[in-house]
ZATORVEX-346008 format. One record per residue: y, z, x of N, C-alpha, C in turn; residue in three letters. Coordinates in steps of 0.1 Angstrom, whole numbers, padded with zeros to 4 digits, always signed. Atoms other than C-alpha are relative to their C-alpha. Layout:
N
YZXYZXYZXAla...
# end
This chain:
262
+0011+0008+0003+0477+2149+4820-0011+0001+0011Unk+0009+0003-0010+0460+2149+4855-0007+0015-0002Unk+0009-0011-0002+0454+2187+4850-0006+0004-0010Unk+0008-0001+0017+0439+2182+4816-0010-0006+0005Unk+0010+0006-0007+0417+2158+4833-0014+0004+0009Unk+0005-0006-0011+0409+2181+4859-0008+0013-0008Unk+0005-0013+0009+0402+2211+4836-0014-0008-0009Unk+0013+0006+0012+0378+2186+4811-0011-0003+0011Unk+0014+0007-0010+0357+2173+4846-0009+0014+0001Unk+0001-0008-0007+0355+2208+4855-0013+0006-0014Unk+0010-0006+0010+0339+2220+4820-0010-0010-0001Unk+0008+0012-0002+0316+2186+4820-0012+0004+0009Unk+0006-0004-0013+0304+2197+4854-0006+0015-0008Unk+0010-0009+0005+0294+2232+4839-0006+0000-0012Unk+0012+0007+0009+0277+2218+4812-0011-0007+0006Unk+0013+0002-0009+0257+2202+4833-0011+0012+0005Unk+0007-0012-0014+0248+2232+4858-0010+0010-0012Unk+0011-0003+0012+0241+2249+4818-0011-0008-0004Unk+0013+0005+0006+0217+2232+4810-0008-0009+0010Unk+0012-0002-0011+0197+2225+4845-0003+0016-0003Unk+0002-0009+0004+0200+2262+4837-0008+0008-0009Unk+0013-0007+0016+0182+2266+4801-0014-0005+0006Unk+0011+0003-0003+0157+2243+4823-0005+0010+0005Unk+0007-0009-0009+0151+2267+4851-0005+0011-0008Unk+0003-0013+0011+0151+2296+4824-0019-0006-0003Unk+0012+0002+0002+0120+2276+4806-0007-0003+0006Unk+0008-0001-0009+0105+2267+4836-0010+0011+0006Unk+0006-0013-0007+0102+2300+4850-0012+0009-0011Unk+0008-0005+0009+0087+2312+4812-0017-0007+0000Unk+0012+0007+0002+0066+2283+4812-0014+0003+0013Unk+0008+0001-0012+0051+2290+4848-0004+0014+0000Unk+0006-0016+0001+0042+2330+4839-0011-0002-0009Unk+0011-0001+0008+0013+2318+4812-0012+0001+0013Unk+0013+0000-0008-0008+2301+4839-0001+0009+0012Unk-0001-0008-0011+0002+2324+4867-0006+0012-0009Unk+0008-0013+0005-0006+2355+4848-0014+0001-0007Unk+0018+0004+0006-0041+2339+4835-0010+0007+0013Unk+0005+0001-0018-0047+2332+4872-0004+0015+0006Unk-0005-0012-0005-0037+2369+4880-0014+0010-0008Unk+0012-0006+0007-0061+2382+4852-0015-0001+0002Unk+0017+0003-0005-0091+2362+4866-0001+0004+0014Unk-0001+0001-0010-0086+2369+4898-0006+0018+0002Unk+0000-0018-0002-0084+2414+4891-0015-0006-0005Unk+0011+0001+0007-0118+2403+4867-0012-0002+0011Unk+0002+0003-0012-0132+2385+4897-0005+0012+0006Unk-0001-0007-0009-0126+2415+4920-0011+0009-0006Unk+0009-0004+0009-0144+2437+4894-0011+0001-0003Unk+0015+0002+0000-0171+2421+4889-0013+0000+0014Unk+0003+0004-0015-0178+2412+4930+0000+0018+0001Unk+0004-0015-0002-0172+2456+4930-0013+0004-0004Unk+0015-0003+0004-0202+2461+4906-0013-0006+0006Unk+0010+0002-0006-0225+2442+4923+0002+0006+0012Unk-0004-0009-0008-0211+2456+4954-0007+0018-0002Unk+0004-0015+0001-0218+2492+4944-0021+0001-0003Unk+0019+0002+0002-0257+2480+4928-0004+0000+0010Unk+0008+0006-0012-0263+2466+4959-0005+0014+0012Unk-0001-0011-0009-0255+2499+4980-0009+0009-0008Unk+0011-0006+0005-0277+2519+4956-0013-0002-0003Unk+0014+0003+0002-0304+2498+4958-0004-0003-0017Unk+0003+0004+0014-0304+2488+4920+0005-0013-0007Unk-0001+0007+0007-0292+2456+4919-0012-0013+0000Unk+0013+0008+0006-0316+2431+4895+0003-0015+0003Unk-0003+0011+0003-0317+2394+4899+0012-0010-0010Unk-0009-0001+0007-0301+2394+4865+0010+0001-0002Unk-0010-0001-0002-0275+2412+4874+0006-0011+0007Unk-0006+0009-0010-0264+2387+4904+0002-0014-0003Unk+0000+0012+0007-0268+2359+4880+0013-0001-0005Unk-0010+0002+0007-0246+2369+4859+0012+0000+0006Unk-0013+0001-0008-0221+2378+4883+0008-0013+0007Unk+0000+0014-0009-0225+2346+4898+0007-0013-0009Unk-0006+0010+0008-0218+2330+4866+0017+0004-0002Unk-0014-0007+0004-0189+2353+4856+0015-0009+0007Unk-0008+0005-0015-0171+2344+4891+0004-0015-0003Unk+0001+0013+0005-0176+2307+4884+0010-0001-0011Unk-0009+0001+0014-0160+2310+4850+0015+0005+0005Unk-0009-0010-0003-0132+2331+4864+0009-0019+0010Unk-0011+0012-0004-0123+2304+4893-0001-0006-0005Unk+0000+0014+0006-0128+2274+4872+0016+0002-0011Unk-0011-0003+0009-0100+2292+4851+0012+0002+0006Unk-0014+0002-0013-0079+2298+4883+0002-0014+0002Unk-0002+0016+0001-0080+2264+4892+0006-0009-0013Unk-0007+0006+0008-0070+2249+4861+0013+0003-0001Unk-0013-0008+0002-0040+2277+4857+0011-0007+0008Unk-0010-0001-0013-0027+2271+4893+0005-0015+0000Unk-0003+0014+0000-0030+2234+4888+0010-0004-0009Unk-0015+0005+0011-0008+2234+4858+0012+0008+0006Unk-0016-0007-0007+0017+2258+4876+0006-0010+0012Unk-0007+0011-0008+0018+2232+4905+0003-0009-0004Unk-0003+0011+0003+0024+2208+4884+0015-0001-0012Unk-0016-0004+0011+0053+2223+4859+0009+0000+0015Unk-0007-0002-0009+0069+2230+4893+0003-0015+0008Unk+0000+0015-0005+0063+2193+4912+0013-0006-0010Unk-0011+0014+0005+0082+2175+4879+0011+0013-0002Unk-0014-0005+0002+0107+2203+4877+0007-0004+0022Unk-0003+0000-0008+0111+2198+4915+0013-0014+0000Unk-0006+0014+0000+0121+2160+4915+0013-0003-0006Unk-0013+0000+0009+0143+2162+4883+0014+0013+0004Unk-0002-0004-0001+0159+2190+4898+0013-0005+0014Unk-0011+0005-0010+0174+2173+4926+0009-0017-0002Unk-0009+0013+0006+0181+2143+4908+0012+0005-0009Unk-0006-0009+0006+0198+2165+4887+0017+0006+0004Unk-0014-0006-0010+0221+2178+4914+0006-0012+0006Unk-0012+0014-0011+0231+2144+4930+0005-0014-0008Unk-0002+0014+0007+0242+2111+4920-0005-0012+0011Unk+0007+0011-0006+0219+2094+4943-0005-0009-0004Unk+0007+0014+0004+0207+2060+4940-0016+0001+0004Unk+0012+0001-0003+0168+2056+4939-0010-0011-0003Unk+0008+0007+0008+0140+2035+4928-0007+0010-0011Unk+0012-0008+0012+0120+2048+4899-0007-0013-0009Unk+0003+0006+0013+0097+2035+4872+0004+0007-0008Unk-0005-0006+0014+0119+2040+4838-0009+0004-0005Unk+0006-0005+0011+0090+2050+4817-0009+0006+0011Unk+0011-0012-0010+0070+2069+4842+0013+0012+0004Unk-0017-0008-0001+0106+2087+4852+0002+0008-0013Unk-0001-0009+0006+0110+2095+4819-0011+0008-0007Unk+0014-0005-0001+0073+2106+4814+0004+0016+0006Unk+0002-0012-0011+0077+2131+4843+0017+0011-0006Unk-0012-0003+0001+0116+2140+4828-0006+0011-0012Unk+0004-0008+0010+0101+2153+4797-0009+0012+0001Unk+0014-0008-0005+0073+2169+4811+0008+0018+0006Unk-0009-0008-0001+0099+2192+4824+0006+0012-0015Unk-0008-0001+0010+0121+2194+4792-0012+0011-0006Unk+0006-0001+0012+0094+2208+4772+0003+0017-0001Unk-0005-0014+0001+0103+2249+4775+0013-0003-0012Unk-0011-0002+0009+0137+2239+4757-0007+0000-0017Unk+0004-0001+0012+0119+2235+4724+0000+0010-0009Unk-0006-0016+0005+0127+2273+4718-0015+0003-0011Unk+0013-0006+0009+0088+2276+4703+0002-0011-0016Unk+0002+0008+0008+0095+2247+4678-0019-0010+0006Unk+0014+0007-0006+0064+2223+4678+0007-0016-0003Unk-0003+0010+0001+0078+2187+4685-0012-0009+0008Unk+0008+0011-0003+0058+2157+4688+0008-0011+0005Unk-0010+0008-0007+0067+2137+4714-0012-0012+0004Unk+0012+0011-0004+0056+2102+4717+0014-0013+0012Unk-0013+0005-0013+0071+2081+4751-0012-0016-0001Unk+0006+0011-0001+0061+2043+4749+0010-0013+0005Unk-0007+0010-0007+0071+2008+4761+0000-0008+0011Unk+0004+0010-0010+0071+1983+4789-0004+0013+0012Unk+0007-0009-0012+0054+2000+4823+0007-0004+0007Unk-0003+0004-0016+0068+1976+4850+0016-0005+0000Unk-0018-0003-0003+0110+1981+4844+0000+0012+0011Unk-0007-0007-0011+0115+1995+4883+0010-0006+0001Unk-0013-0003-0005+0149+1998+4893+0006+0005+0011Unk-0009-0004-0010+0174+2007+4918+0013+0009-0011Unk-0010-0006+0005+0196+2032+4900-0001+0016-0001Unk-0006-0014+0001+0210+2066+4891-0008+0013-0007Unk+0010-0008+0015+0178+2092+4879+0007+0013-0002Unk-0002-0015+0007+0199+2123+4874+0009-0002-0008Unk-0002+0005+0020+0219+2102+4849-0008-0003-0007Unk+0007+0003+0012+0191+2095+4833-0005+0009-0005Unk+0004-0015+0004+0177+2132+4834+0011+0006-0004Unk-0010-0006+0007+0210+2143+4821+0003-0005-0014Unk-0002+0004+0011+0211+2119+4795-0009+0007-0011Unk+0011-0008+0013+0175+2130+4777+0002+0009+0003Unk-0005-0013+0007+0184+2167+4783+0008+0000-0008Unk-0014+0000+0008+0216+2162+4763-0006-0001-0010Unk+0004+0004+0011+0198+2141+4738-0013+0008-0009Unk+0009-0008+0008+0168+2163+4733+0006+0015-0003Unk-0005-0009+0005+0185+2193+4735+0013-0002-0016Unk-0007+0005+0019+0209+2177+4703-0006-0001-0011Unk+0006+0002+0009+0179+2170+4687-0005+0015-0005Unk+0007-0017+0008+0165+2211+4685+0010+0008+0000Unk-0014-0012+0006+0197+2225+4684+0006-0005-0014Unk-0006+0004+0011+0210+2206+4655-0006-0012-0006Unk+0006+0004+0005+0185+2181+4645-0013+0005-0010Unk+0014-0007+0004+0155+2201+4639+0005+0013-0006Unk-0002-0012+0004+0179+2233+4631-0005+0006-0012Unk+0006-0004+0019+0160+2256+4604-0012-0007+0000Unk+0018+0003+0002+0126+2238+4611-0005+0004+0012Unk+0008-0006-0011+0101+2247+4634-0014-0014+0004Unk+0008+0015-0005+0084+2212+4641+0008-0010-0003Unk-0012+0013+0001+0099+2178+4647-0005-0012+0006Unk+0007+0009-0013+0091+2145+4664+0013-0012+0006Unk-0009+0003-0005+0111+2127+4689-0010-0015+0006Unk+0007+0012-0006+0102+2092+4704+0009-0009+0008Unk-0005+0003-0005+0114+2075+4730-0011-0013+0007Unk+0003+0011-0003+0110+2036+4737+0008-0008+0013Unk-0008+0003-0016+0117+2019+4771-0001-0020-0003Unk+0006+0012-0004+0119+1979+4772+0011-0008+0007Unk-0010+0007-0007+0134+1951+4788+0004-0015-0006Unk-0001+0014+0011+0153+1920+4776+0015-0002+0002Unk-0005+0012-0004+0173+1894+4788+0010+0008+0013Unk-0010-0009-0011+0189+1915+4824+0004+0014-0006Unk+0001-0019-0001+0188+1951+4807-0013+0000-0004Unk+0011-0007+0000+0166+1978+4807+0008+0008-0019Unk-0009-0007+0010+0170+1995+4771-0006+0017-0003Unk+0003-0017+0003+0162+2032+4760+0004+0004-0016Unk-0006-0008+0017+0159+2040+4720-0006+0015+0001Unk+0004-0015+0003+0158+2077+4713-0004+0003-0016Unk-0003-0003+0016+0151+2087+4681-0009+0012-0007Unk+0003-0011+0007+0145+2115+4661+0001+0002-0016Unk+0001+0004+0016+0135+2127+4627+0007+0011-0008Unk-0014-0014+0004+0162+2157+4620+0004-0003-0013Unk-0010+0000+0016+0184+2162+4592+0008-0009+0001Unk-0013+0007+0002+0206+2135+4605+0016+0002+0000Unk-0010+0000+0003+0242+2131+4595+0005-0010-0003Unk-0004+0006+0010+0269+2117+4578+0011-0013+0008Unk-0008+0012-0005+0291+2088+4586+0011+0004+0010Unk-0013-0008-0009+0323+2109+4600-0004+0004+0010Unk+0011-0008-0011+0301+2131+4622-0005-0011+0010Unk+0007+0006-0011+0287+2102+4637+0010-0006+0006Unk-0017+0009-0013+0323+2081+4648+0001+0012+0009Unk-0008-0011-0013+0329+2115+4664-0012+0005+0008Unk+0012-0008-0002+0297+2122+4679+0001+0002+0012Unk-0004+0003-0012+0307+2110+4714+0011+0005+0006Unk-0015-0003+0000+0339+2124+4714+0001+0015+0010Unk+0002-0012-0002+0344+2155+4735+0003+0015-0011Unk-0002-0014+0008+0345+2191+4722-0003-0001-0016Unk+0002+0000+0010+0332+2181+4690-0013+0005-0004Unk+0008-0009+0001+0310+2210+4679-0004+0010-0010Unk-0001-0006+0016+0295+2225+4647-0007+0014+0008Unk+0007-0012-0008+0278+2252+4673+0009+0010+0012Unk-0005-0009-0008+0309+2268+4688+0002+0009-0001Unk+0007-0013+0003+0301+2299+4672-0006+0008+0008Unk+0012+0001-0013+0269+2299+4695+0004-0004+0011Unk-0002+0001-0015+0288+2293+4727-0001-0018+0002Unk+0002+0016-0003+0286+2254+4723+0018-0006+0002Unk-0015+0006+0002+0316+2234+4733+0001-0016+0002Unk-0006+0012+0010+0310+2200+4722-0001-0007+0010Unk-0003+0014-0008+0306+2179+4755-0015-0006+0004Unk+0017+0009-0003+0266+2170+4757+0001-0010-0002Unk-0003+0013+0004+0272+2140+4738+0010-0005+0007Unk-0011+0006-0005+0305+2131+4755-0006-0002+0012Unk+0005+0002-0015+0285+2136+4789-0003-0014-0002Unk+0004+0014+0004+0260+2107+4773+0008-0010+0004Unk-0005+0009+0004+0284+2087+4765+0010-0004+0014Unk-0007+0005-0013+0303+2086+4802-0012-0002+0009Unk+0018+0006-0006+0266+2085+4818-0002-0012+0001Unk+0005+0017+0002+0258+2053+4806+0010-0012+0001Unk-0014+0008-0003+0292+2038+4804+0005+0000+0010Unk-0005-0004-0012+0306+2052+4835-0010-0008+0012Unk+0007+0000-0011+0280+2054+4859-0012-0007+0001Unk+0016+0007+0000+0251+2033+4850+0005-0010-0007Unk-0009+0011+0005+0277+2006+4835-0008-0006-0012Unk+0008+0000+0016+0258+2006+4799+0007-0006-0010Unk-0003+0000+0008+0263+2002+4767-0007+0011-0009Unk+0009-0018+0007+0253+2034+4741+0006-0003-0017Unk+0000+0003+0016+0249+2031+4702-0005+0009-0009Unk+0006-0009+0006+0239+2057+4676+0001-0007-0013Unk+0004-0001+0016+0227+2054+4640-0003+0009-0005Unk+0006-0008+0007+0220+2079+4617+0004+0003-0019Unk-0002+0001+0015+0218+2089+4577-0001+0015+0004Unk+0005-0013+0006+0216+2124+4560-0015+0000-0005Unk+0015-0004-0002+0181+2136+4563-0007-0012+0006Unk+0005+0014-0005+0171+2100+4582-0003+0001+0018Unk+0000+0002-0016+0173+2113+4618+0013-0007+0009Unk-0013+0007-0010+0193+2101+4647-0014-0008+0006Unk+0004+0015-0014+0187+2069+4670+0012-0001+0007Unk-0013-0002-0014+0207+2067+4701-0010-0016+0006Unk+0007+0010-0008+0201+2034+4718+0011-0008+0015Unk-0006+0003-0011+0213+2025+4755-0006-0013+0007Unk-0001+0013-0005+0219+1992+4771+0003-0001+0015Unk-0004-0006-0020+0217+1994+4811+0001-0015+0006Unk+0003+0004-0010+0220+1966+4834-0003-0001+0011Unk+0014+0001-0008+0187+1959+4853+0003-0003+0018Unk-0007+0000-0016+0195+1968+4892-0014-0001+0007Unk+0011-0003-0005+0166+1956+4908-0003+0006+0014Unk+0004-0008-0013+0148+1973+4937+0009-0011+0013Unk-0003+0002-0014+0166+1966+4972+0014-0011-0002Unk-0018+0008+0007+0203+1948+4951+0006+0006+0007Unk-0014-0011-0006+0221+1982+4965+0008-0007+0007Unk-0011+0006-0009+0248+1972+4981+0006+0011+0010Unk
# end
């Protein structure tokens, strides 16, 4: 029993490390648009700065010309700048979640700014689907607790939703509500998928329970969830769903306020 134990922590654990992994993968995709824009304005740039360069040395360059060059340039950084800013900025919230990710450190955060920045990340897994994501709910739930349970939790849950919610469509919408009420903080997920059926759902939490082990899946995303919130953030975790009705996942946390740690 203890080495059954030992063996299920052990696959748990590299389910995790997979899927900080599918991040880094979309990360690194997502950070080659604006870098290679950047890269393209930059040779353009050079280019242009040559031709007037060469006018200039032959004595033929017109006002005209240097206008336009002048404008070109302008257009060029204005387009660098934007690029570089969104590459420093996919990188910044992949940074944060990344180390929350790896530890089980205790922090402050704001829950809906937290998960704001968590998503902001997530968004490469979408595998080129087009989901609409809408993140709403109270602003001023800070806490003292666990954010790379909470960044493990919505990877789990969004990745459930485009692997097997959304399967076979190519757009979808996900929403996620943050509020507070009576000593917890709560968290509804909900998505508008194909759903499932009554059975499916008692087992949803369960480990190794997997209609994608075909595809290399082995069934413990959901089971993670479900020790996340129970385990480690001493929760409560609830799902609903129909056939063709979507899933809702809703989590029940008690509210650790800033500077409680013990």
């Amino acid at each position: 029993m203890i080495e059954l134990k030992r063996t299920q922590q052990e696959l748990i654990e590299s389910e995790k490390m997979a899927s900080l992994g599918n991040v880094v993968a979309g990360i690194a995709h997502e950070i080659n648009t604006p870098l290679g824009i950047s890269i393209t304005a930059i040779s353009y740039n050079q280019e242009s700065l040559k031709q007037v360069s060469t006018k200039l040395q032959n004595q033929t360059l017109k006002q005209s010309d240097l206008e336009q060059s002048i404008e070109e340039q302008q257009e060029g950084y204005l387009l660098m700048s934007r690029n570089l800013d969104r590459a420093k900025e996919l990188i910044s919230n992949f940074k944060q979640v990344a180390v929350d990710h790896s530890s089980e450190v205790q922090r402050e955060i704001n829950v809906k700014c937290y998960v704001e920045d968590v998503f902001k990340s997530l968004s490469p897994l979408a595998n080129g689907k087009q989901i609409i994501l809408e993140i709403d709910g109270d602003e001023s739930i800070d806490v003292d607790t666990y954010p790379g349970a909470l960044y493990q939790i919505l990877t789990n849950l969004y990745n459930n939703s485009i692997l097997h919610g959304f399967e076979g469509a190519d757009q979808g919408s996900v929403s996620v509500i943050v509020q507070k009420l009576e000593g917890l903080w709560t968290l509804t997920y909900k998505d508008d998928g194909v759903g499932m059926g009554e059975s499916s759902l008692q087992t949803m939490f369960d480990p190794f329970v997997t209609t994608k082990r075909s595809q290399g899946g082995c069934g413990l995303g959901m089971h993670i969830v479900y020790n996340l919130v129970t385990q480690l953030l001493k929760g409560e975790i609830s799902a609903w769903s129909k056939p063709g009705k979507g899933l809702e996942v809703k989590l029940k946390v008690p509210i650790r306020q800033v500077n409680e740690r013990k």
